[in-house]
N, C-alpha and C positions, 0 to 999 in steps of 0.2 A: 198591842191591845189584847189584854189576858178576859175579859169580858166586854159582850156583847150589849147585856140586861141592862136596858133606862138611857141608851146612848141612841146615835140620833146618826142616819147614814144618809149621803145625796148622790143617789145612782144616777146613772143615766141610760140609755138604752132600756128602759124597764120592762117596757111592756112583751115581752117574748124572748127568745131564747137562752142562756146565759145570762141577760139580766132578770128576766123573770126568774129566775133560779134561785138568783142571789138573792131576789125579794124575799121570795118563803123562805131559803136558808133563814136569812139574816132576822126574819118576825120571830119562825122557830124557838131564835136565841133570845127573842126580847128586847129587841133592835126596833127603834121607831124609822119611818122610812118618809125621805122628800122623793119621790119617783117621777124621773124627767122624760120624756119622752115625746114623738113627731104623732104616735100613735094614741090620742085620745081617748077613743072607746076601748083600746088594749089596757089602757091605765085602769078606765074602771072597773074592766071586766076584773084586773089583777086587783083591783082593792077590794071589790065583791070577795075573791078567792080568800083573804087574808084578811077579815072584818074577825072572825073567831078566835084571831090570834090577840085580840084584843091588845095591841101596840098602836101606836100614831101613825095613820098614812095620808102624807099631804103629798097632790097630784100636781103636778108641773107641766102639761101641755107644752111643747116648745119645740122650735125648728134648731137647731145648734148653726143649722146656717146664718143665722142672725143672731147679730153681734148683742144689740138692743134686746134683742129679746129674750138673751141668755143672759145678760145682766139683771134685767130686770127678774129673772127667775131668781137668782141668786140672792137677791134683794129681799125677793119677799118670803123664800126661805130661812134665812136670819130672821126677818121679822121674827114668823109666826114659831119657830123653833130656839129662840135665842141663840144659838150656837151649832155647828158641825165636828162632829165628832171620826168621823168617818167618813171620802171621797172615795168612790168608783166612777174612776172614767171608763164607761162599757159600752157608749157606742159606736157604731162602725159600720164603713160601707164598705163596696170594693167594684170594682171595675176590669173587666179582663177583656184582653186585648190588644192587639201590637201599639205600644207605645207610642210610633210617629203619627198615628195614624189617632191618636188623641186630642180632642180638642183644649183648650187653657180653661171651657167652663167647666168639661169633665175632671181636669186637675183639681181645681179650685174645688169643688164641691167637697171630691172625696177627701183634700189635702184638710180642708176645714172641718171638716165631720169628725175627720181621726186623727188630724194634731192640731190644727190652731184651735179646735176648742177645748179639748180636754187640759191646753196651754190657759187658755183665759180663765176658764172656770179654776184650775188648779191657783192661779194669779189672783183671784178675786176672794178665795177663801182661804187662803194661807193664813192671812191675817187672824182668822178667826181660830183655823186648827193649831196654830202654835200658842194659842192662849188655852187651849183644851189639854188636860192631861192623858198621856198614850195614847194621842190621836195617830191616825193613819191614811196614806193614801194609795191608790189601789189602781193602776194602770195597767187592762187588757192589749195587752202588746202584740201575742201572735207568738209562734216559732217562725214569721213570715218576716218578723224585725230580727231576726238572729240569721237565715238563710234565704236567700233570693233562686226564685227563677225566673222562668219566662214568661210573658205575657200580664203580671199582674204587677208591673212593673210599681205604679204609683203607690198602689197598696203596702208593696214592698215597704217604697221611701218612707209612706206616713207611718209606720209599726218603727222600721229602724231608726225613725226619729223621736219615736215615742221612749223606745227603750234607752235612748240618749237623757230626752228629759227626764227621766222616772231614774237614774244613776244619779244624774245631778243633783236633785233635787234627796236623792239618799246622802250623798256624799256631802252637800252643803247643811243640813237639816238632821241630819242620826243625830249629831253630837247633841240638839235641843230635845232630844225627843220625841222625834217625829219620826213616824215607820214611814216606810215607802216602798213599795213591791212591783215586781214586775210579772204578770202571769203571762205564761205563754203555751199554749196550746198550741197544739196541733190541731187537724182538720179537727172540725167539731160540729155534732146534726143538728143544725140549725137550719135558718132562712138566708144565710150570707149569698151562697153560689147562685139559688134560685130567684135570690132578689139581686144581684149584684148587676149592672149594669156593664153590657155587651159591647165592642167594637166588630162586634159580626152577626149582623141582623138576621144572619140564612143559621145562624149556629148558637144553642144552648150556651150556658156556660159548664163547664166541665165540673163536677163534682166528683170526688175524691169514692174510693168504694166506702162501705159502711164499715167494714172491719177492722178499719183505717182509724176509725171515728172514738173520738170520744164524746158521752154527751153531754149537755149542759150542766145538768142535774150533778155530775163527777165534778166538774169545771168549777162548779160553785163551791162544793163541798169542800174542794184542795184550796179553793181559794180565800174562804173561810178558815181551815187550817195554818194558809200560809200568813193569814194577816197575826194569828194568833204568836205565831212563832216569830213573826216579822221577819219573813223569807226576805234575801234579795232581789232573787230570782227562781220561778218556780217551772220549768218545765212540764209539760203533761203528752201525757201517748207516747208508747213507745218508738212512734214515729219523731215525734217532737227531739226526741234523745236521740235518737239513731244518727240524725239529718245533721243535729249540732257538734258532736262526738267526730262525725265526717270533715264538716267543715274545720274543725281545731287539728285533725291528725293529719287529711286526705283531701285537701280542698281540690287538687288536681281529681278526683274523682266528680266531683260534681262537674267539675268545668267537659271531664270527657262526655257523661252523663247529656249535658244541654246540647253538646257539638253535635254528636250520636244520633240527637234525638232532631236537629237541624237538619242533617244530612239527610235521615231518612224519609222527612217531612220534605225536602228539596227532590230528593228522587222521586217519588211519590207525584208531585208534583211534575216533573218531566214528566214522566211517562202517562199522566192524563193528559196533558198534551200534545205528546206524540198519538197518541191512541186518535184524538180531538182532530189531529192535523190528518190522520188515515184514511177517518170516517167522511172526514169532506173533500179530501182528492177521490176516496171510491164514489161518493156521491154524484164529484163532478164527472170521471169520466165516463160512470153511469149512463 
C-alpha cells in the first residue's frame, strides 16, 4: 500500500498507546479511520484530537471479548464505509505470572483479546480486502512472539501464535495482492505492564527500564513505513534485534540466562527461610 490518502483503516486498540499513534499517524496521511476500542470516552476524546485532520472517523465501542459483538462491529463498519482498505490488529493485554498457578478464565481472556480475535475479525474481512486494491493487513505481534521468557508465559503463546497466523495468511494471500506484516517491538511505554494483570497480588508487575523502550509514536511511524514497503517482518529496539539474533546463533544462551536467573531467585528464597526459621527458634527459646 504506496498511499494512504481517501483509504479507509479498522484499528483496534485505539484509544491509547500505539493504537492511538497509529490513529494520528494514519489521519496525518489522509487515512479515514473505523476505531475499535473497550475504551469509549478514549475513542472520543481521540476523535476530538483528530476532527482538524478533516478525514472520516467512525467510533466502534467494543469488548473483543464477545464474539457477537465484534461481528456486529464489523458489520456496520462495511455498512457505513463500503469497504476496508486496511486491517490493524493492535489490541492487547497481558498477564504475568507463574503459569500453573493461572486460572482457564485468565487464559481465555488474554488468548481471546490477542489471538482468537484479531483471527475472527482478520476472517470476517478478508472477503472484503481481497476485493480492494493493495489492501493490507497489519498484526502487532511483539518480539514476545519471536522469544519467550518466564512468567508471561500465555502472552508468549498468544504473540507466537499471532505471528504463525500473520506468515500464513502472507504466504497464502502475497500472490493476490495482499500485504500482510508482522510488527514486532520490543518493550514499548505504554499502559501494557501497568494494566496487565497479576498472579501476585503483594507484587507490581515488572516493567522494563525506560531506556530499553521504544515509544509508541516510533512504533507507529516504522509501522506505517513498513506497510508502505510491505515489510514481512519488522523488528523494532535494539533490544528487539539483539534477543532475536540470540535466539537464531545462541539459543543456549538464553536457556543459561532463565536457569541463572531460577537459581538465584531459588537461593534467595532458601535463605529467607532459613533467616524465617532463625528468627522463630530465637524467639522460642527466648
Amino acid at each position: 500500500m504506496q498511499q494512504f490518502q481517501g483509504r479507509t483503516t479498522f484499528l483496534t486498540g485505539a484509544a491509547s498507546g500505539i493504537g492511538r499513534c497509529l490513529a494520528v499517524e494514519l489521519a496525518q496521511a489522509g487515512c479515514n479511520l473505523c476505531l475499535v476500542d473497550v475504551n469509549a470516552e478514549g475513542l472520543r476524546t481521540l476523535a476530538a484530537e483528530l476532527a482538524p485532520s478533516g478525514v472520516r472517523v467512525l467510533l466502534f465501542p467494543c469488548d473483543l471479548m464477545d464474539r457477537k459483538a465484534v461481528s456486529a462491529t464489523i458489520a456496520s463498519a462495511l455498512q457505513q464505509t463500503g469497504g476496508i482498505d486496511l486491517l490493524i490488529n493492535n489490541a492487547g493485554v497481558a498477564y504475568y505470572g507463574p503459569t500453573d498457578q493461572m486460572t482457564q478464565g485468565q487464559w481465555d481472556w488474554l488468548m481471546t483479546i490477542n489471538l482468537l480475535a484479531p483471527i475472527q475479525i482478520t476472517h470476517e474481512l478478508l472477503p472484503t480486502l481481497l476485493q480492494r486494491p493493495d489492501a493490507h493487513i497489519v498484526n502487532m505481534c511483539s518480539i514476545s512472539g519471536l522469544v519467550a521468557g518466564g512468567r508471561f508465559s500465555a502472552y508468549h503463546t498468544s504473540k507466537f501464535g499471532l505471528i504463525g497466523f500473520t506468515e500464513s495468511l502472507r504466504a497464502e494471500y502475497g500472490r493476490r495482492g495482499l500485504g500482510v506484516t508482522a510488527i514486532c517491538p520490543g518493550p514499548v511505554l505504554t499502559h501494557l505492564y501497568d494494566s496487565a494483570a497479576s498472579g501476585r497480588v503483594d507484587q507490581k508487575v515488572p516493567s522494563p527500564p525506560r531506556w530499553m523502550c521504544a515509544t509508541p509514536e516510533r512504533v507507529a511511524a516504522v509501522t506505517l513505513k513498513a506497510i508502505r514497503k510491505d515489510k514481512r517482518q519488522v523488528l523494532i529496539t535494539p533490544t528487539a534485534h539483539a534477543l532475536f539474533q540470540l535466539k537464531r546463533f545462541a539459543p543456549w544462551l538464553i536457556d543459561f540466562a532463565n536457569r541463572f536467573s531460577r537459581k538465584g531467585r531459588k537461593k534467595r528464597k532458601l535463605a529467607q527461610q532459613a533467616a524465617q526459621a532463625t528468627q522463630t527458634e530465637q524467639r522460642r527459646v527466648g
